[in-house]
N, C-alpha and C positions, 0 to 999 in steps of 0.2 A: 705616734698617730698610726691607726690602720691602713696598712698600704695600700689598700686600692682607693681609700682618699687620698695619698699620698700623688698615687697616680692621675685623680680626677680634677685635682688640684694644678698640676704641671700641664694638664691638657685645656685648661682654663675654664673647667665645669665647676663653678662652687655650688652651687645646689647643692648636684647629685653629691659632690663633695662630702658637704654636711651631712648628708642621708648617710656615709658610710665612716663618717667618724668615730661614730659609737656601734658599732652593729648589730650589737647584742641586744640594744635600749628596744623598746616597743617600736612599733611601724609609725606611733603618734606624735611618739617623742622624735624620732629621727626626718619624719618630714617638717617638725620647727623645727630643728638645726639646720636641714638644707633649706626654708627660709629665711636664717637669720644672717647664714653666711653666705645669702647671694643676695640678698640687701646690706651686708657688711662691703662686701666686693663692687655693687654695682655704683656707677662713679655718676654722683646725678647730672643730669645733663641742664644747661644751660635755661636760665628765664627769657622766653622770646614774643611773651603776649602778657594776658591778664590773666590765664590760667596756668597750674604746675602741677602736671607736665604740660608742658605745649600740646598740641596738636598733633604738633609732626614727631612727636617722642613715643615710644613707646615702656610706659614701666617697667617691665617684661623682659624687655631684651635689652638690657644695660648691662648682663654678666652672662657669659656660657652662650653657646651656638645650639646645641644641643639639645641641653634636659634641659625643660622648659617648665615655670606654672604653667597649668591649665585651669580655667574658674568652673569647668566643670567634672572634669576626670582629673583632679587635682595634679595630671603630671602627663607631659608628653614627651616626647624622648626620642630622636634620631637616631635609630640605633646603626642603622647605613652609615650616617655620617659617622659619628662617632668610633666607629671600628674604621675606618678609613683614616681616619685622622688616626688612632693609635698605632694602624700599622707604619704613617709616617713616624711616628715621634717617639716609639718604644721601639728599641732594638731587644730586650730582655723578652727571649718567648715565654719565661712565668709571667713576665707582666701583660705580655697582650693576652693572654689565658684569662689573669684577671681578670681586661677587661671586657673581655666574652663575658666572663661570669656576672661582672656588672651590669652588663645591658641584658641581660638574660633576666636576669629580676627585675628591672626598670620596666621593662616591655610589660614582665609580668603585672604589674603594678596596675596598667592601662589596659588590662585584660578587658573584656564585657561578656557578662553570658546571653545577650538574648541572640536568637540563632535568627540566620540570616531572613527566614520568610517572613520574621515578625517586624523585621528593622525597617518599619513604614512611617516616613518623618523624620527616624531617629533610632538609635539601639543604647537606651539608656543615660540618654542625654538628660541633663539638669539644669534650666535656669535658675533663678534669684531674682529679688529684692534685698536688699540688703535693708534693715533698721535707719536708713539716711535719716529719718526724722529726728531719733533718738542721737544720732553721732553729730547730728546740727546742736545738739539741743546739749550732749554730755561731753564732747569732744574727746579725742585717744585717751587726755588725763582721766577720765569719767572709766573709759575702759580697765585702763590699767586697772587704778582702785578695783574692780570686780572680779579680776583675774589676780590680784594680790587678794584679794578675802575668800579665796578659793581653799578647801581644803589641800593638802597636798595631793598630787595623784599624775600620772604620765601626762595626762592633759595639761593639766595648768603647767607643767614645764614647756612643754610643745606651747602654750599658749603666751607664755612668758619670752621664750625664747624668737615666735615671732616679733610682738611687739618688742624688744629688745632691737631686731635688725630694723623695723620700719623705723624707729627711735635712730636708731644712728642712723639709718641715709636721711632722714627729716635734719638732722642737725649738720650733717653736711651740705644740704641743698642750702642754693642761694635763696636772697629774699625773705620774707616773713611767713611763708607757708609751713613752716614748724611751728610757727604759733598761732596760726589759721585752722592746722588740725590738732595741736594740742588740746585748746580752748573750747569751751562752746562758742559759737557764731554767735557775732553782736551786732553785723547788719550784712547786706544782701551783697559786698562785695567779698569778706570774709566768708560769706555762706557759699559763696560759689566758690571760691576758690578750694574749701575745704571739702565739699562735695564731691568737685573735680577729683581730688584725689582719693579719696574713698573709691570714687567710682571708676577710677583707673585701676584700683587695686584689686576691684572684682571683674575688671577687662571690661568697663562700659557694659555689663549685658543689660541690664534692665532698669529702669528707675523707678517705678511704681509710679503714684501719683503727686507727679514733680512740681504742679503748679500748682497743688494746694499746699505741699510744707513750704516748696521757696517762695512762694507768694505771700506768706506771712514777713519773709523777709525786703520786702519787696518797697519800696517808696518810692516813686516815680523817679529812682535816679535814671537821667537822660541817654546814657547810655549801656543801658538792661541789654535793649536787642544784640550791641555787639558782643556782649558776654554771652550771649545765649547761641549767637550764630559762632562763635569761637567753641563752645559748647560740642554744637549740632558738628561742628566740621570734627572735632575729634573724633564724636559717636561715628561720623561716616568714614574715618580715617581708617578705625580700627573694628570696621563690622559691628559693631553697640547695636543694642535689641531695642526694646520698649522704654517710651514714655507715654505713660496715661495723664490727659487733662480732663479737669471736674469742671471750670467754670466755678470753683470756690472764690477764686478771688478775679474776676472778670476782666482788670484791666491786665494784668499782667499774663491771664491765659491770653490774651490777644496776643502778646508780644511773641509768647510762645510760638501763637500760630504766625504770624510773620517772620517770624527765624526760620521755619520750615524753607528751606531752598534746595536740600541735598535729599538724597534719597530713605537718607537714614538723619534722627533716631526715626525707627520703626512706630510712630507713634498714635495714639489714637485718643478718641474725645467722647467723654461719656454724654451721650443727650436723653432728655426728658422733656416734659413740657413745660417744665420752669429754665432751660435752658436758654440764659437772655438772645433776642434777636440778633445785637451786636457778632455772636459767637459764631453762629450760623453764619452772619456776614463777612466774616472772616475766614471761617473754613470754607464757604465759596470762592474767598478770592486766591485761599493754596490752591485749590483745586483749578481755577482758571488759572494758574501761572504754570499747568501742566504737573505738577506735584500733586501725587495719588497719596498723601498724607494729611492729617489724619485720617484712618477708617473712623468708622461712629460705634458705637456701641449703645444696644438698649438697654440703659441704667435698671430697669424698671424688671425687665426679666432675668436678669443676672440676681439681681436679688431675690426673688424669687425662686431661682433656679437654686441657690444658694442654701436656702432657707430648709429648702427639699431638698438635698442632694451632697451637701460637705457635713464636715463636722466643726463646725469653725463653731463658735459661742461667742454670745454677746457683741459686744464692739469691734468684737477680730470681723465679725461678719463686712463691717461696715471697712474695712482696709484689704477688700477685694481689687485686684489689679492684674496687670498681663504682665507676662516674659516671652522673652522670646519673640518669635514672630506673632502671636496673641493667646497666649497659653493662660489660662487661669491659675491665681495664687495668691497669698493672703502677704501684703507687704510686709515684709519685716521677721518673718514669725513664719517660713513655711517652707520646707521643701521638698516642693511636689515633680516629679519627676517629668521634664516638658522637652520633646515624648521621649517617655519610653520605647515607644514604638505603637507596634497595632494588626491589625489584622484588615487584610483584603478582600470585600466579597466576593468581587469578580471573579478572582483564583479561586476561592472557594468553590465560588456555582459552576463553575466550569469545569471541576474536577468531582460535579457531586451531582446529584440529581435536584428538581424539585421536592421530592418528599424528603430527602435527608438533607435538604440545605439548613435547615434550625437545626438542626442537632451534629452535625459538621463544625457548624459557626459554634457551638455551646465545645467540643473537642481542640477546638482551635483555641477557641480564649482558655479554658483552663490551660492549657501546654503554656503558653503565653504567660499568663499571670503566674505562676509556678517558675518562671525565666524570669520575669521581672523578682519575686521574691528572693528568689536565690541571688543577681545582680545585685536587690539592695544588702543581703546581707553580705556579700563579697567586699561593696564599695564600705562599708560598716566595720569590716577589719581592715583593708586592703590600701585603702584611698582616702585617707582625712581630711577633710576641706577645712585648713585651719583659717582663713580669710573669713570663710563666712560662718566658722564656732564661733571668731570674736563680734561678728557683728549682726548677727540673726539671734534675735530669742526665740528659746529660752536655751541656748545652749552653756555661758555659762553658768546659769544658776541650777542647772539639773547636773551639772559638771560632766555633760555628754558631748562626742562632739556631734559634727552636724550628721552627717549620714551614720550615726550608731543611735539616735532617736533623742539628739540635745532640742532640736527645734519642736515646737510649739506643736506644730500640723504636717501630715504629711499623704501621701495620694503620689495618685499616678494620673497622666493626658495617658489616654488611648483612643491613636488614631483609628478612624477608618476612613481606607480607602474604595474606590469602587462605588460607593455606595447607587449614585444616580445611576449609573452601569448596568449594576445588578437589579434596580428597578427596571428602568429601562429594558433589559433581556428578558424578566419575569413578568412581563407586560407583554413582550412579543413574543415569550410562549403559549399565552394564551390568546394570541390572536390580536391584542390589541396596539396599534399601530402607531401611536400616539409618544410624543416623550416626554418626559420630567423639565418642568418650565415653562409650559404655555396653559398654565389653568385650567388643564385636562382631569375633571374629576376620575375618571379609572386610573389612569398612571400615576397619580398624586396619592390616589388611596394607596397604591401598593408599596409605592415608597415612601409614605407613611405609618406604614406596618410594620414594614421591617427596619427602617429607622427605629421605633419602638421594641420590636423585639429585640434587634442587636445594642441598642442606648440601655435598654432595660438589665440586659444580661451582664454587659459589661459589668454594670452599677454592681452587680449584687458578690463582686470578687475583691477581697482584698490585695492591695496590691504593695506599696514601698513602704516597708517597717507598718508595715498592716492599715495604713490608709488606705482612703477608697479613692474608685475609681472614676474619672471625669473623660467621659467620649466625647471624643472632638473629633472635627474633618480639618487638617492642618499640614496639606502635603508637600509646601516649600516649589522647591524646583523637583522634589522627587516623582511626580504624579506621573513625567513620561517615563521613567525607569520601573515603577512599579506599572505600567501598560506592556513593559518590553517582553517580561516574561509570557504574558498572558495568552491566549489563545485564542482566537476570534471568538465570538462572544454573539448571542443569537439576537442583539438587538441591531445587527451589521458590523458594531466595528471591526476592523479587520484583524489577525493576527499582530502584535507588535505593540499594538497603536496606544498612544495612551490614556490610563482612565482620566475621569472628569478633575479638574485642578479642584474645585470648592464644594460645596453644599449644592452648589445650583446647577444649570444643567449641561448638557456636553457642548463643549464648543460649538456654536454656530445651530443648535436646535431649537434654541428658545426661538420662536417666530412669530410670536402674539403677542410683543409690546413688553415692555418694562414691570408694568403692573401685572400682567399675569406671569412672569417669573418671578416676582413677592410675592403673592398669591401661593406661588406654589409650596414655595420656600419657606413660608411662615406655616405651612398645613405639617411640617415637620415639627417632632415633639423637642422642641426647643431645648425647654425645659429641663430635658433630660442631657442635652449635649451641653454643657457650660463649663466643657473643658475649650472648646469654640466651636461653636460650624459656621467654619471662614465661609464667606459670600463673595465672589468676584463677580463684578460686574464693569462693563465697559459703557459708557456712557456719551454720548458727543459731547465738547468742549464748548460748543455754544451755550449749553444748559448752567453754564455758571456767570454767561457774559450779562443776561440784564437783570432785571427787577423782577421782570413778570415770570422769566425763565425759572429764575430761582425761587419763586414765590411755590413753583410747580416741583421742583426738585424737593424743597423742602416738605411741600404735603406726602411725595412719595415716599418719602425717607420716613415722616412721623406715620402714614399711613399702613406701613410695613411693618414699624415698631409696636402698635397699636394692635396688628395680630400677635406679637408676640414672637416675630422674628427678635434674633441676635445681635449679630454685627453685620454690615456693609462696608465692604471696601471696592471703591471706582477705581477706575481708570478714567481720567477724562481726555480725549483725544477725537479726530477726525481720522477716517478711514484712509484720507488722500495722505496726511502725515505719517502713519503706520505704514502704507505702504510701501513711502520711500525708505522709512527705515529698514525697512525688510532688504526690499534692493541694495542700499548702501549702508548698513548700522555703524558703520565708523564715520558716516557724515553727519550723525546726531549723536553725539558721545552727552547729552543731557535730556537725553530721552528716557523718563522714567514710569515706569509699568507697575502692576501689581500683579504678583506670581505668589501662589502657594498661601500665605499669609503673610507675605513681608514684601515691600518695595527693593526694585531691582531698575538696574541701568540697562537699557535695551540692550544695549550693544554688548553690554557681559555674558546673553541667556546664552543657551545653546540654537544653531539655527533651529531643529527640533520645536525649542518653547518659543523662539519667535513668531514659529510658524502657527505656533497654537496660538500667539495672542491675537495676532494677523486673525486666525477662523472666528474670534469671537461676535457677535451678535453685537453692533454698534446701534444702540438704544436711543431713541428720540420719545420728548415727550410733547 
């Protein structure tokens, strides 16, 4: 055996192990041996619920401290730790040379090129959907067959050699979930369970549209909700992204929305005007238990947006869904890069004049899109994502893997930041005093101009394995880091401060009501951002408590979508609750918020973003 897996082996890293068994083999072949032989090594852990893994398990970390999967940089790697530990455990100074030498390429592995001013959101970051429909529907034995009718080629051994290892720890785990995921699903307690593990094995990040495939599995067995909230608590155990609901199968999206307790899944609920009233009634009552999940989504301009704006074809169009915190992507069949990153106006105009500010912003995205092409072809040699070759089409039947262009469709989110900022500043260069959010026809024209130029410009750059590109505003917790470089900025803010979290307007500006921040919000070219443009909004918690409240809620909600706004996502709370959590955030440790695009636990933010949630605009209607 090659001695520096001889060595990776004795320090109890079987991965990286595998990765250096063969060394000469390709980069594709050697990352399925380091998964076969850290699902050979990892010892399954114990059955403790109705799901496997449990909750409290993590797939992931059953073998090696160290080199780790990662579902979206397909490998992370403690290179500190690990050289610490070999100076314990090798007294041979060729062998701690080695294993210099070995973290030295592991690091390199986890490389990114996009350079630090673009990494807005993200620097090259990848969610999924994984095919769940199909692995309900064909189970691993369905896989195999597809990757045994493979012609020969370093893939299909890499691709062989994982399910090989997922194959023996399934046969060593307790219980019947070896034959939950060998099989196809043959009703809704097999189906979860087999899910469960699928979707552990791409780290919970996303599920697409969860309650239209498992709601075919679905028959009012009586205890759905606790499988679901056994579900949810994993998704919040281990950070898990999106779940999208259709209202396809109504009684069991309800349950869906009644499991909602935790912060996480990240999930959201497509509406239209055929969305039954029951649905609504339910998404008021998460909402009234202080839970900012579901946001809502305009069914009706996504596909539209969709129509103009991807390349999806046919039916793919219609298996539209989020990752991540609400990233656009086509379930099953896509990997579009959520974010790659993006570009800042603010930095921009502050570093540029008004007449060079379009042709700045047109300098900055080529540099950019030119970092993203180069990143995807790096992760194309460098990084094989063999979890999601096997189970995203069309990876094996192109016999590609995923990031060398096996999947169906592919593109890039690019964020922008700044945006309201830099209307806002370009408004008070010319005098007009006014901000983004209160139904201000001059302010709203201007940031709806440049919206358009900069949504427009993106569009027209090829981006990951030469997909196009989808502008989105989707700044996580980063919006006060990307303010910190910034410079004061001519609409007041001050040096430091940070730009706007969403689409909408700066903390605590909007000051004419609810409906004239949708008004404004919706005068943006939608259309063109359906990579997202998140929407935060804070709303009082009364608004969910009666009949007649919510009768109100819900017109502003259809009355917003009806311009051709996006998405919304609430916060529902009272100003007098916010504020004690400010004061004491570890006396409400179930205090959850909406930041960036994804739900967050008050007491986690930084005081910084607490203090931004605190300045925001408490909405009555």
């Amino acid at each position: 055996m090659n001695r520096k897996a001889e060595i990776l082996y004795r320090l109890g890293e079987p991965l990286a192990a595998g990765m250096f068994e063969h060394e000469n083999s390709s980069v594709v072949e050697r990352f399925g041996l380091g998964l076969r032989r850290y699902f050979e090594h990892a010892a399954p852990p114990p059955e403790s619920g109705r799901l496997y893994p449990a909750p409290e398990h993590d797939i992931w970390n059953l073998a090696g401290k160290f080199v780790r999967f990662h579902y979206s940089f397909s490998l992370g790697c403690d290179g500190d730790g690990l050289r610490r530990l070999g100076r314990e455990r090798l007294a041979d100074p060729f062998e701690r040379n080695l294993l210099d030498r070995v973290i030295d390429e592991l690091d390199y592995f986890r490389s990114d090129l996009i350079p630090p001013r673009y990494r807005i959101g993200g620097n090259g970051w990848t969610h999924c959907v994984l095919n769940y429909r199909r692995i309900l529907g064909e189970g691993l034995g369905g896989y195999r067959k597809r990757v045994n009718a493979m012609p020969p080629s370093p893939l299909r051994r890499a691709l062989s050699d994982t399910l090989a290892g997922i194959t023996d720890f399934l046969r060593r785990a307790p219980g019947d979930i070896a034959a939950c995921a060998e099989h196809p699903a043959r009703d809704f307690r097999s189906a979860m369970r087999s899910f469960n593990f699928f979707f552990a094995l791409d780290c919970y990040d996303s599920a697409g549209r969860f309650d239209d495939y498992m709601g075919e599995f679905y028959n009012g067995e009586p205890d759905a909700q606790m499988w679901l909230e056994e579900l949810y608590r994993a998704v919040d155990l281990h950070d898990g992204w999106h779940f999208l609901h259709t209202a396809k199968h109504p009684a069991f999206t309800r349950l869906c929305l009644r499991a909602q307790k935790l912060r996480r899944p990240n999930s959201g609920l497509l509406a239209g005007p055929e969305t039954p009233p029951e649905i609504w009634e339910e998404l008021f009552d998460v909402w009234g238990r202080g839970v900012p999940c579901p946001s809502v989504y305009n069914e009706a301009a996504y596909r539209s947006g969709i129509r103009h704006g991807s390349d999806a074809k046919g039916a793919d169009r219609d298996r539209f869904a989020f990752g991540g915190c609400t990233e656009l992507m086509f379930e099953g069949c896509s990997n579009i890069g959520s974010t790659e990153g993006g570009l800042n106006l603010l930095d921009i105009l502050n570093n540029s004049t008004p007449s060079r500010f379009r042709a700045d912003i047109r300098l900055r995205m080529e540099e950019f899109a030119s970092a993203v092409r180069a990143n995807s072809e790096f992760a194309a040699q460098y990084r094989p994502q063999l979890i999601r070759t096997l189970f995203v089409d069309d990876c094996i039947d192109r016999n590609r893997e995923f990031n060398a262009g096996g999947a169906r469709y592919y593109g890039s989110i690019v964020n922008v930041a700044g945006l309201t900022d830099a209307a806002n500043s370009l408004a008070a260069m010319r005098g007009i005093p006014e901000k983004f959010g209160n139904d201000s026809p001059e302010v709203d024209e201007i940031a709806r101009k440049l919206a358009h130029h900069v949504f427009s410009l993106i569009r027209r750059y090829p981006m990951r394995q030469g997909g196009p590109a989808y502008p989105a505003v989707i700044l996580l917790t980063g919006y006060a880091w990307h303010g910190s470089y910034v410079d004061a900025s001519a609409d007041g803010r001050p040096a430091g401060a940070p730009v706007v979290d969403s689409a909408g307007a700066v903390a605590g500006t909007d000051r004419n009501g609810p409906t004239a921040l949708l008004n404004s919000v919706a005068k943006l070219p939608s259309r063109l951002g359906i990579g997202t443009l998140v929407l935060n909004v804070r709303l009082h918690r009364s608004l969910a408590a009666s009949r007649t409240k919510r009768k109100l809620l819900k017109a502003l909600l259809r009355g917003f979508f009806e311009q051709g706004g996006l998405q919304l996502q609430p916060t529902l709370i009272d100003q007098e609750t916010l504020k004690k959590a400010y004061e004491n955030p570890a006396a409400h440790p179930e205090l959850i918020v909406r930041i960036g695009g994804y739900s967050e636990y008050y007491n986690r933010l930084s005081r910084e973003l607490q203090f931004e949630v605190l300045k925001r605009t408490e909405h009555m209607i």
